[in-house]
N, CA and C atoms as a LAMMPS dump frame, in Angstrom:
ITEM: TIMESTEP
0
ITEM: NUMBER OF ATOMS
582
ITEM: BOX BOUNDS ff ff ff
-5.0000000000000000e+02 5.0000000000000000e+02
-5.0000000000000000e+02 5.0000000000000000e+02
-5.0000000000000000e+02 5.0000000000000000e+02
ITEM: ATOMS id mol type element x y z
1 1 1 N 421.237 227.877 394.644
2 1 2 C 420.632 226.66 394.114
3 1 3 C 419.756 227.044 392.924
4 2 1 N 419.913 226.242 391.847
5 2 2 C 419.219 226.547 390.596
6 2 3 C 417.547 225.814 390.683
7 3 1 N 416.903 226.839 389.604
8 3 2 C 415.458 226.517 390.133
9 3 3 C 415.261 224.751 389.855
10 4 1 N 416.337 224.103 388.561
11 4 2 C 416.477 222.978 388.278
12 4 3 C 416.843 221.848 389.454
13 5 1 N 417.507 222.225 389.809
14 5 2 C 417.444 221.353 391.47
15 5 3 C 416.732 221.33 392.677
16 6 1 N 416.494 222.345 392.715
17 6 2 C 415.071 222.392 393.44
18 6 3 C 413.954 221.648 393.165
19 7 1 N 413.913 221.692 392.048
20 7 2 C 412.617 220.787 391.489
21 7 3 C 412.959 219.258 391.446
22 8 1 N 414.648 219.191 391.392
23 8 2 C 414.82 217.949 390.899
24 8 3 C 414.437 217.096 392.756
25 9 1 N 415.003 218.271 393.426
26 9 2 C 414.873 218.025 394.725
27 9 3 C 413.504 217.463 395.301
28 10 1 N 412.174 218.384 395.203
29 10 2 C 410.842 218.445 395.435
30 10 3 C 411.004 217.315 394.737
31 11 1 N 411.095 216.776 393.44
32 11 2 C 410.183 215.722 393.007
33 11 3 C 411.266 214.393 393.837
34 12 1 N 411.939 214.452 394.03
35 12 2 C 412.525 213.357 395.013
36 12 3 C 411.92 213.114 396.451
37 13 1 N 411.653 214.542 396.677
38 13 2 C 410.91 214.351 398.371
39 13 3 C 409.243 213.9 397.996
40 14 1 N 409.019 214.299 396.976
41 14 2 C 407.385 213.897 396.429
42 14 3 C 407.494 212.29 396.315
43 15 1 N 408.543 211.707 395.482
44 15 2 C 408.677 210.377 395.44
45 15 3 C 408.587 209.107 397.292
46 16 1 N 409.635 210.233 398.001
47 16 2 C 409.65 209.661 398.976
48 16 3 C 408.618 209.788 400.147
49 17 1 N 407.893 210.573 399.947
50 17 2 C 406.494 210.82 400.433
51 17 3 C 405.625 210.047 400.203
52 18 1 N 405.174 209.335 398.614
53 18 2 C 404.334 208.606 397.938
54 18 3 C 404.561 206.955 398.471
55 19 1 N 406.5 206.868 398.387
56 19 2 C 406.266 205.534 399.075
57 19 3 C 405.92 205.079 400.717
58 20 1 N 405.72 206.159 401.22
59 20 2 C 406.045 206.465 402.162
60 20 3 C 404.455 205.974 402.785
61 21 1 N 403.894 206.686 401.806
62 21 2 C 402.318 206.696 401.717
63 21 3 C 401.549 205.204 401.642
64 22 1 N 402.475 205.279 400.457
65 22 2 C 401.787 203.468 399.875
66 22 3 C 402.426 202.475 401.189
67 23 1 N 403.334 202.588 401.796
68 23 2 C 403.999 201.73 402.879
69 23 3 C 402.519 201.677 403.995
70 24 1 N 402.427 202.709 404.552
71 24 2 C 401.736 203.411 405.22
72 24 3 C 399.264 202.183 404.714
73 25 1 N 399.935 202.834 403.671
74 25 2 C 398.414 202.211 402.812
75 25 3 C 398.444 200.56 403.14
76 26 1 N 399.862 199.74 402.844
77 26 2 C 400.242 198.256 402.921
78 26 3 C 399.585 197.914 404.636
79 27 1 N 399.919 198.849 405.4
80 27 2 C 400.407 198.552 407.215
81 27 3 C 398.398 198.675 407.091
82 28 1 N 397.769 199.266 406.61
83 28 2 C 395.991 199.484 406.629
84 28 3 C 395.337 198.724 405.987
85 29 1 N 395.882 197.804 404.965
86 29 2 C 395.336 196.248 404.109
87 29 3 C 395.78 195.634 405.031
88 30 1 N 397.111 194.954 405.773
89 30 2 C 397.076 194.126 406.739
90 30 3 C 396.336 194.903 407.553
91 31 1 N 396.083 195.422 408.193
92 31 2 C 395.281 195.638 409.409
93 31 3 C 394.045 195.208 409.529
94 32 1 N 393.327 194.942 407.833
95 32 2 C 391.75 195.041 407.708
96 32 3 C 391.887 193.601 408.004
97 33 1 N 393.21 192.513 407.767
98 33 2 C 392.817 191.049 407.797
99 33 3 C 393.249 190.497 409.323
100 34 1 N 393.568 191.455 409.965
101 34 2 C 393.658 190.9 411.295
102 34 3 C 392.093 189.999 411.597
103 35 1 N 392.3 189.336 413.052
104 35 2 C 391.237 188.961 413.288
105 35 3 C 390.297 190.186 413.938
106 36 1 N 388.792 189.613 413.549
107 36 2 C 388.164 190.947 414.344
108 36 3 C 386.902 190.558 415.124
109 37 1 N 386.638 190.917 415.781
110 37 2 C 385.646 191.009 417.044
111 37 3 C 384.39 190.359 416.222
112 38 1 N 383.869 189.192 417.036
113 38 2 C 382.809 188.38 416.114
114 38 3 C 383.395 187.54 414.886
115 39 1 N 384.737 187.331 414.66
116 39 2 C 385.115 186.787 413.595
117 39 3 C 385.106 185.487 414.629
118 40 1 N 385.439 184.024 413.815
119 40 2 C 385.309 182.675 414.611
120 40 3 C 387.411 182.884 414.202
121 41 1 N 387.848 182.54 415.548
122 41 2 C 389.502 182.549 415.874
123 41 3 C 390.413 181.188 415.247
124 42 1 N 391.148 181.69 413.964
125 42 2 C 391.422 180.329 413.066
126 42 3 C 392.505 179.697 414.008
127 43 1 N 392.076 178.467 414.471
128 43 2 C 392.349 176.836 414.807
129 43 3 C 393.933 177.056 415.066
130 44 1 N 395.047 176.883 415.61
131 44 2 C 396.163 176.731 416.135
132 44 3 C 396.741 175.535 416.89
133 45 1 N 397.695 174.591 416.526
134 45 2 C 398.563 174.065 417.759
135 45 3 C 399.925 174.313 417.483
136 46 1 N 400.605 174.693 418.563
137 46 2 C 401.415 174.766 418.594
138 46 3 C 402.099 174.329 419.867
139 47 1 N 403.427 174.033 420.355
140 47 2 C 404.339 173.847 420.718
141 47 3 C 404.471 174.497 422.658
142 48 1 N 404.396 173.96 423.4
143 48 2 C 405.242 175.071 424.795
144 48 3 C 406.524 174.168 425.062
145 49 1 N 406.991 174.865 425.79
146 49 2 C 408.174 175.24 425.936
147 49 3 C 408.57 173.601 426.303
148 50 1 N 407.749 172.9 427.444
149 50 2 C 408.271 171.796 427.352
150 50 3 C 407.89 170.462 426.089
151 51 1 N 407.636 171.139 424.695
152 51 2 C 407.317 170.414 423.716
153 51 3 C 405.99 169.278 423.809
154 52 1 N 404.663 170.182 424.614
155 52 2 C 404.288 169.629 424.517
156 52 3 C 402.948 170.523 423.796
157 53 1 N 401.963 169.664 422.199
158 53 2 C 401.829 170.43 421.454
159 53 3 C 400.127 170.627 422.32
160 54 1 N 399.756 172.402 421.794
161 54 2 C 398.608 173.009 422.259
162 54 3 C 397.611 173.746 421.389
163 55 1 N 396.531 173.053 421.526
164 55 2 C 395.963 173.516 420.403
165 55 3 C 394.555 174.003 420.599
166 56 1 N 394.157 175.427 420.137
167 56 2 C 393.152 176.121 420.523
168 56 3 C 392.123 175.544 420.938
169 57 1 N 391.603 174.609 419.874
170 57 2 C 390.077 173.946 420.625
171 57 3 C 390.185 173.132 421.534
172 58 1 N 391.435 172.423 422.248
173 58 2 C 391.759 172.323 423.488
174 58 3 C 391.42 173.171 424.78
175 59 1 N 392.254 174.446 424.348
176 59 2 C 392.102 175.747 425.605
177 59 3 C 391.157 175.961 425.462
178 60 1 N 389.982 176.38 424.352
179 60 2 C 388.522 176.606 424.444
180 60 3 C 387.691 175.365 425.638
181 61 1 N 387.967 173.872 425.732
182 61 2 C 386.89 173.341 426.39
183 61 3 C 387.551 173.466 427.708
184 62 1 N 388.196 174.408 428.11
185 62 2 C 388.146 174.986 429.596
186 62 3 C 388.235 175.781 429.544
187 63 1 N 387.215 176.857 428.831
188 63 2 C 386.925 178.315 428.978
189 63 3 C 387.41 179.235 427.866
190 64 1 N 387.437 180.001 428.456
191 64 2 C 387.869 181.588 427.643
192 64 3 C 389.486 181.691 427.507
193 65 1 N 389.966 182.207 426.505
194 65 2 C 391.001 182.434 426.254
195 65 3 C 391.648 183.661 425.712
196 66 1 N 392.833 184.186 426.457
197 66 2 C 393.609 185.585 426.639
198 66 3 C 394.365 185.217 425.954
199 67 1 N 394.94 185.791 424.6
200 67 2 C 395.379 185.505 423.576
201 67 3 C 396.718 186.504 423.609
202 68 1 N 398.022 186.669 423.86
203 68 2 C 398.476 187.768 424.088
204 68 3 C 399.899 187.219 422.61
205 69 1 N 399.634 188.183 421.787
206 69 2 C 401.166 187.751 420.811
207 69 3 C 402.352 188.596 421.301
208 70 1 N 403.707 188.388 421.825
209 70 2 C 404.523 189.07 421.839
210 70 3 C 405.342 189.23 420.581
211 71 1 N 406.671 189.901 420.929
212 71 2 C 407.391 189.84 419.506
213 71 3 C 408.244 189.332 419.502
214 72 1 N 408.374 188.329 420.626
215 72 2 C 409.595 187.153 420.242
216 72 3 C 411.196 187.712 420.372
217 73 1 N 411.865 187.4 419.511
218 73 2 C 413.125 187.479 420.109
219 73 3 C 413.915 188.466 418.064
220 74 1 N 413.529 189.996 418.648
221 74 2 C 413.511 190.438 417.271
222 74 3 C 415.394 191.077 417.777
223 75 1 N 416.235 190.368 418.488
224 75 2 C 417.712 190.688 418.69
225 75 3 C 418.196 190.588 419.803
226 76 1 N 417.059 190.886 420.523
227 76 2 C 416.79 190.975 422.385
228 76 3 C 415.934 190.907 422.94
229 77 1 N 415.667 190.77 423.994
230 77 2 C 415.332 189.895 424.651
231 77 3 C 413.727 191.621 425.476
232 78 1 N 412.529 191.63 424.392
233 78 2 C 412.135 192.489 423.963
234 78 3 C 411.704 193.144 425.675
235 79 1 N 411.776 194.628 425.887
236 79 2 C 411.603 195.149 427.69
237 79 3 C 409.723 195.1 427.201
238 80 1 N 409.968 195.882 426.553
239 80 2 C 408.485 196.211 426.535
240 80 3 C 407.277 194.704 426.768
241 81 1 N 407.471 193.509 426.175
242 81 2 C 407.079 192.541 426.086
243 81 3 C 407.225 192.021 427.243
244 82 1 N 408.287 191.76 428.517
245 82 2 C 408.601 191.581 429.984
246 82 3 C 408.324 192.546 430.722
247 83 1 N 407.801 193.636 430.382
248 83 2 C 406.5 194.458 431.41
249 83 3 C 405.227 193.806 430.884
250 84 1 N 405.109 193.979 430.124
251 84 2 C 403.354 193.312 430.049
252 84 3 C 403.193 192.121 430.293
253 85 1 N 404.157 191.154 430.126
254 85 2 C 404.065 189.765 430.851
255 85 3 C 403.832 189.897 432.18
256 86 1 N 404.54 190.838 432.883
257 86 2 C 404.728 190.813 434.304
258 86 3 C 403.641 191.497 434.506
259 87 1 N 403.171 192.37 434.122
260 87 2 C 401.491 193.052 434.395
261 87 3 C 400.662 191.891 434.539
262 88 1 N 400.639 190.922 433.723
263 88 2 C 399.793 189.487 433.64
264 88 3 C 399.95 188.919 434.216
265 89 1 N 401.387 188.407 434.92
266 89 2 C 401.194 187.444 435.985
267 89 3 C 400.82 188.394 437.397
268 90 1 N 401.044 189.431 437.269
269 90 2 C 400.51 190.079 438.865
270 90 3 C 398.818 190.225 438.937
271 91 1 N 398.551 189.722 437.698
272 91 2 C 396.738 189.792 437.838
273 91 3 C 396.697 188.194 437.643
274 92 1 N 397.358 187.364 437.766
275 92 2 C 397.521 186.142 437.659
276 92 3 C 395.832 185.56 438.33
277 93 1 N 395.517 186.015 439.176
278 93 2 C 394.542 185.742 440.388
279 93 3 C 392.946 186.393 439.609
280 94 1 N 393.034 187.054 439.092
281 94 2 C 391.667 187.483 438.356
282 94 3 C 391.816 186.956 437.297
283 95 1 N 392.691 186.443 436.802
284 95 2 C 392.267 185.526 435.509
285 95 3 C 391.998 184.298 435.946
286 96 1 N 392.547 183.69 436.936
287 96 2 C 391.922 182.298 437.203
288 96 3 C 390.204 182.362 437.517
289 97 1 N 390.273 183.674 438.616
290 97 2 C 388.501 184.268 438.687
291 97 3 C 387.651 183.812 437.795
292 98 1 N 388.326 184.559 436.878
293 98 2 C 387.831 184.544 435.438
294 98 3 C 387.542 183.382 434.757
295 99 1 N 388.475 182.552 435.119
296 99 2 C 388.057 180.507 434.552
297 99 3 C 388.832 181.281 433.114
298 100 1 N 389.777 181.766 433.075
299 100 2 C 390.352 182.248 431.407
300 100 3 C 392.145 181.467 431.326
301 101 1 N 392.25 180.943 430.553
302 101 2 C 393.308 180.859 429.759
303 101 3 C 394.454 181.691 429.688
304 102 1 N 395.465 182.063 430.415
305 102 2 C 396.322 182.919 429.595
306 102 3 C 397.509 182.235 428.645
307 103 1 N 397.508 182.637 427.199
308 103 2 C 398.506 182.143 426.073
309 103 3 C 399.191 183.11 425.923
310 104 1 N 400.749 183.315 425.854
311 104 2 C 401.589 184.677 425.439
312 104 3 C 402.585 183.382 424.271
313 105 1 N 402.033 183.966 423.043
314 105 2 C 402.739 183.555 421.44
315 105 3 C 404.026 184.092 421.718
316 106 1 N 405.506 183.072 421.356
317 106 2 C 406.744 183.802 421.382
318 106 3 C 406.887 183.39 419.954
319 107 1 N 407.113 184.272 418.894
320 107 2 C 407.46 184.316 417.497
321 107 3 C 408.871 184.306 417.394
322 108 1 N 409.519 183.601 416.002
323 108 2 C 410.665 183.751 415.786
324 108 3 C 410.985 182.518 414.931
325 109 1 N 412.145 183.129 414.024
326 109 2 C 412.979 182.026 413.573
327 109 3 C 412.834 180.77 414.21
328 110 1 N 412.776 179.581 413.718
329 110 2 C 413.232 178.4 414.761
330 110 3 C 414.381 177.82 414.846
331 111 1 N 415.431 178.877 414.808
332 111 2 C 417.093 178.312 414.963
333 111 3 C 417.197 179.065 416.069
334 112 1 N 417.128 178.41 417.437
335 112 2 C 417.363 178.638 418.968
336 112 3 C 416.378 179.561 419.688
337 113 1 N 415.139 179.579 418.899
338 113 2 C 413.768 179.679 419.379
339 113 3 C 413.523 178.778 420.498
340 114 1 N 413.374 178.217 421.31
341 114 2 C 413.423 177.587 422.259
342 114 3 C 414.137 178.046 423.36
343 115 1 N 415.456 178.261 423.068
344 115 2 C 416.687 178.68 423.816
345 115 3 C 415.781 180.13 424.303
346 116 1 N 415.813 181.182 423.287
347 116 2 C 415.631 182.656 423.672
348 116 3 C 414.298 182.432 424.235
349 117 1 N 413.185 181.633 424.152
350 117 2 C 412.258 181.823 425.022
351 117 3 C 412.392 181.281 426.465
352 118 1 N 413.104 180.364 426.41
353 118 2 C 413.86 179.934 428.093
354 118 3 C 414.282 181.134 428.533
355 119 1 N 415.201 181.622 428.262
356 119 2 C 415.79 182.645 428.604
357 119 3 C 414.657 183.893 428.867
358 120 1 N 413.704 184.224 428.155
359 120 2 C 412.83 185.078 428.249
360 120 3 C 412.033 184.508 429.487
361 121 1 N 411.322 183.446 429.451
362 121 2 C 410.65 183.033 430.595
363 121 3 C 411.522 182.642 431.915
364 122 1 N 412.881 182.703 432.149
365 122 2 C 413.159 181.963 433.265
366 122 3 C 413.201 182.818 434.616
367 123 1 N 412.896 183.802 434.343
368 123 2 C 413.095 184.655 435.857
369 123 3 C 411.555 184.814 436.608
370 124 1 N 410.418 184.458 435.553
371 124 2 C 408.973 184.835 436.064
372 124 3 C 408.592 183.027 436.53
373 125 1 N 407.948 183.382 437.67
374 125 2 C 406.692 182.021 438.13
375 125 3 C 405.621 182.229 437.406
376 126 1 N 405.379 180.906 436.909
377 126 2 C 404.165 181.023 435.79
378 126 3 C 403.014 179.967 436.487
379 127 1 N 402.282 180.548 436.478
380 127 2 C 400.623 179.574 437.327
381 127 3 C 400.123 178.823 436.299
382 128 1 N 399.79 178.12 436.655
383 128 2 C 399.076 176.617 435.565
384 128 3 C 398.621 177.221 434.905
385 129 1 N 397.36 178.3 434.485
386 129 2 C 396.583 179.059 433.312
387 129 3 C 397.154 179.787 433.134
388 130 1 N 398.62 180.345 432.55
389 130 2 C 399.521 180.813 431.994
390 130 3 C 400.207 179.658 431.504
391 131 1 N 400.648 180.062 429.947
392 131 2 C 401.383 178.95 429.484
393 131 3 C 402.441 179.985 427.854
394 132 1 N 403.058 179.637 427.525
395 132 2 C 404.002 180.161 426.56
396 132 3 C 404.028 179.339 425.541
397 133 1 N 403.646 179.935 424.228
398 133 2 C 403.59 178.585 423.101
399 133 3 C 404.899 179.252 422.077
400 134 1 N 405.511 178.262 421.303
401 134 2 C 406.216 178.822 420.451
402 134 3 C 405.557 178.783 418.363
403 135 1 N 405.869 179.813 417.903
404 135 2 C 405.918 180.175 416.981
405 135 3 C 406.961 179.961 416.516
406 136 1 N 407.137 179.051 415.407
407 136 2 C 408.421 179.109 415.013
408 136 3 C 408.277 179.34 413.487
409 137 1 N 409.137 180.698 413.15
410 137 2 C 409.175 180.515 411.803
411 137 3 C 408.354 181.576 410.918
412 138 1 N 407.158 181.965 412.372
413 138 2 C 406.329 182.624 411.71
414 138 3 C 404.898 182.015 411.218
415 139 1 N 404.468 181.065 412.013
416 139 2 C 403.546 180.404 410.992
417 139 3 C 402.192 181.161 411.642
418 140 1 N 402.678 180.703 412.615
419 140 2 C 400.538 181.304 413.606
420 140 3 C 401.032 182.631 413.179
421 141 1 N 402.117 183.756 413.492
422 141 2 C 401.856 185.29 413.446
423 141 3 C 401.449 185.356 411.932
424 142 1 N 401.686 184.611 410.621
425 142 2 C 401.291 185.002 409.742
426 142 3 C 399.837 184.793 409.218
427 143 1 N 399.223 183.316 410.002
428 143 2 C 398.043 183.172 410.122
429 143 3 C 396.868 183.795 410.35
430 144 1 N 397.576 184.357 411.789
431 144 2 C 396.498 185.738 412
432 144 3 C 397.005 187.186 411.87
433 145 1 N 397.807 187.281 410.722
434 145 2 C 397.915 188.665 409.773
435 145 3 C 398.828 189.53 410.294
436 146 1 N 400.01 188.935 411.479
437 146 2 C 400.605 189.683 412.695
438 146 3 C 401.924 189.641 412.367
439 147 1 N 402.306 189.865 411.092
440 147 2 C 403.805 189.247 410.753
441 147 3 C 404.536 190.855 410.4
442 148 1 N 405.329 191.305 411.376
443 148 2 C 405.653 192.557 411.078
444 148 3 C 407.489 192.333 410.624
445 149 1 N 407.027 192.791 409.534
446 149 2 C 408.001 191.874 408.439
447 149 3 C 408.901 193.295 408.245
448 150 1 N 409.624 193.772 409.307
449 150 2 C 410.818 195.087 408.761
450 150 3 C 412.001 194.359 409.68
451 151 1 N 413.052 195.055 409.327
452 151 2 C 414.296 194.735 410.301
453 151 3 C 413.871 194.932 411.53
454 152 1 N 414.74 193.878 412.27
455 152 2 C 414.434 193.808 413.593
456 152 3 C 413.145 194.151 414.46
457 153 1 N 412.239 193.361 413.754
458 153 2 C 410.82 193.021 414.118
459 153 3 C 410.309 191.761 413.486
460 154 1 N 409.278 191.145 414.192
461 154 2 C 408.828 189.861 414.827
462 154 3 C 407.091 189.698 414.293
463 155 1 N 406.763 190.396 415.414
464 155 2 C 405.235 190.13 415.211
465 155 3 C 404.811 192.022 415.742
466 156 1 N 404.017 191.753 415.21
467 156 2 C 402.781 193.601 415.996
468 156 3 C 402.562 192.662 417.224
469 157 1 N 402.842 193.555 418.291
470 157 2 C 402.292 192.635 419.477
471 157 3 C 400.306 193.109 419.605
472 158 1 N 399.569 192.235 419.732
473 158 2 C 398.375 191.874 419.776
474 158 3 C 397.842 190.96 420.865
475 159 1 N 396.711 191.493 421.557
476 159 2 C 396.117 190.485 422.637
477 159 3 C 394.466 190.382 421.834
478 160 1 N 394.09 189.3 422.21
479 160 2 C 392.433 188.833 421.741
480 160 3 C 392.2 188.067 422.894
481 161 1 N 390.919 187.82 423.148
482 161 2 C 389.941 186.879 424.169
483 161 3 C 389.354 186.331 422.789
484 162 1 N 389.161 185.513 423.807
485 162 2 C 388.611 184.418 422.508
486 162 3 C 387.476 183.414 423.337
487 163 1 N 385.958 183.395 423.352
488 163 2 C 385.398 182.864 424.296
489 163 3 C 385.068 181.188 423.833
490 164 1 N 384.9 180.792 424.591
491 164 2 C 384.808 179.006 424.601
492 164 3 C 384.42 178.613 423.356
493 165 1 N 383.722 179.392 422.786
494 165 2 C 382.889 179.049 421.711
495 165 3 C 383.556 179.406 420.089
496 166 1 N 384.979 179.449 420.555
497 166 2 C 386.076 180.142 419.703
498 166 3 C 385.949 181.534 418.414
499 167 1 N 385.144 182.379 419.812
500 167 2 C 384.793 183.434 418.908
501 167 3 C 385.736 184.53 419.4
502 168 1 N 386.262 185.37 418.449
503 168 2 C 387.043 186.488 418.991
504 168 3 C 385.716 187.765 419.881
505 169 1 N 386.119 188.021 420.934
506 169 2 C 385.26 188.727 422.044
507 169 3 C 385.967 190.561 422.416
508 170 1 N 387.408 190.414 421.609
509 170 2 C 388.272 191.532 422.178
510 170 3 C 389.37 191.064 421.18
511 171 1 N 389.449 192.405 420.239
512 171 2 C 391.532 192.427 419.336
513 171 3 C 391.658 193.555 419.72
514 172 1 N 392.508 194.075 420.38
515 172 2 C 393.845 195.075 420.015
516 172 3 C 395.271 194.589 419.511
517 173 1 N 395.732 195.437 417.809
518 173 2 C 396.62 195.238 417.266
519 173 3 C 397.553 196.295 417.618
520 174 1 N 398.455 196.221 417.99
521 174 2 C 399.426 197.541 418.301
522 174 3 C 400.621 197.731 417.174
523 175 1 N 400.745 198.639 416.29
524 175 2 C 401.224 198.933 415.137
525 175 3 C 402.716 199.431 415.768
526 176 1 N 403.225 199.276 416.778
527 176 2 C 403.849 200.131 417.567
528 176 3 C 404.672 199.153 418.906
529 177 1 N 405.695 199.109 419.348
530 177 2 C 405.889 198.452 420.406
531 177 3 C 405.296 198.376 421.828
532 178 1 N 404.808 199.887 421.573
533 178 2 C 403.792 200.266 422.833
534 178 3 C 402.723 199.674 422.286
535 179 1 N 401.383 200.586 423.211
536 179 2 C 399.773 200.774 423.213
537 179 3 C 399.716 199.191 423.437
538 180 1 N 400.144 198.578 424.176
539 180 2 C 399.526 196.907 424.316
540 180 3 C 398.559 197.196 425.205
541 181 1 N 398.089 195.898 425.366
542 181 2 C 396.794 195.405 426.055
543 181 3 C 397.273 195.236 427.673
544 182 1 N 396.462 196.532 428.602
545 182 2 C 396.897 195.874 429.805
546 182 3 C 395.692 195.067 430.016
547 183 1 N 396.153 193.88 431.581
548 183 2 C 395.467 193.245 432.261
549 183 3 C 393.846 193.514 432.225
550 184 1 N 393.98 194.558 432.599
551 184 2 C 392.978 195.633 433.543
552 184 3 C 391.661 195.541 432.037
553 185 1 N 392.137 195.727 430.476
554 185 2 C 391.364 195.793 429.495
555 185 3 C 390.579 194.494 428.95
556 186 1 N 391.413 193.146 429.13
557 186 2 C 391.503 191.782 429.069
558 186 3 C 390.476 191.325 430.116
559 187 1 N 390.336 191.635 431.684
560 187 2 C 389.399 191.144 432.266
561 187 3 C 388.082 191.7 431.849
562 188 1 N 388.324 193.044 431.709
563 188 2 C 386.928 193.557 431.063
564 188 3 C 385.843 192.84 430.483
565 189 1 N 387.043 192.254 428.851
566 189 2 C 386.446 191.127 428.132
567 189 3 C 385.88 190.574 428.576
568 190 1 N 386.674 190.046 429.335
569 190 2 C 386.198 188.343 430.206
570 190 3 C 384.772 188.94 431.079
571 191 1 N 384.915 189.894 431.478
572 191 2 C 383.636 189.733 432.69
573 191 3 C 382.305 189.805 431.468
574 192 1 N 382.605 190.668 430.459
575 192 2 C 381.325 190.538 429.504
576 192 3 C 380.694 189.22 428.864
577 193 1 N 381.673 188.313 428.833
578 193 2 C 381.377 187.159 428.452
579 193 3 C 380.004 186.219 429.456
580 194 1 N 380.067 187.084 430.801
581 194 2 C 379.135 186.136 431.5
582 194 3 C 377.623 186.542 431.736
């Protein structure tokens, strides 16, 4: 190999490093506009499943609210997102304790958004303070800065509490399909609130 390709080489891997970088730099500007702890939680209604519309300062005047975004329906029908649901309804009973809200955001296109969240919700029993809202389109995940905009992805999955007083109390953003929010971190919130 001539020293000319080598170099031509290096400065190609230097190029792809830099965007690599700046990609990297983009994913840390959205991150700064997520919502954040002490920020007031921007206003939402949206949609559940049986079309009927829900809107934050609603769920605030009966308490605290568990804010959980999944990633919707980014081809399939996401595993990682149906363990942590199911972590939530098996603590189903300490969140009512709690007098808290649980909301799990399903993001997505709205051409058979409805359909794939049926399908996502139909095998779990859901308790009255559990409820499933739809996102369609992208509007709330882009609202609160959660729009993970690559192939075959949806939203960063993200959980927040949000206390009566519609203040954010608890964000974890997960950059990653993992590191979500278990149960166990969410009541935490909640018990500090009292």
């Amino acid at each position: 190999m001539t020293t000319v390709s080598i170099q031509n080489r290096l400065s190609g891997f230097l190029v792809v490093a830099a965007l690599i970088s700046l990609g990297h730099m983009a994913d840390v500007k959205a991150a700064d506009a997520f919502p954040k702890i002490g920020d007031s939680a921007a206003e939402f209604e949206l949609k559940s499943l049986a079309g009927e519309k829900v809107a934050l300062v609603e769920l605030n005047k009966q308490g605290p609210v568990v804010l959980v975004v999944l990633r919707g329906y980014p081809g399939y029908q996401c595993p990682v997102c149906n363990q942590q649901v199911g972590t939530y309804l098996k603590s189903a009973d300490a969140f009512r304790e709690a007098k808290a809200q649980v909301v799990f955001i399903y993001p997505g296109p709205s051409k058979n958004l409805v359909e794939r969240a049926k399908e996502f919700y139909a095998d779990k029993t859901i308790p009255g303070h559990f409820q499933l809202l739809l996102d369609p389109d992208y509007a709330f995940t882009r609202r609160y800065q959660l729009r993970w905009d690559a192939k075959n992805e949806t939203a960063y999955p993200a959980t927040f509490v949000i206390d009566a007083d519609g203040k954010v109390t608890f964000a974890k953003i997960s950059q990653m399909h993992g590191g979500r929010t278990k149960p166990e971190e969410a009541l935490e919130a909640l018990a500090k609130l009292k």
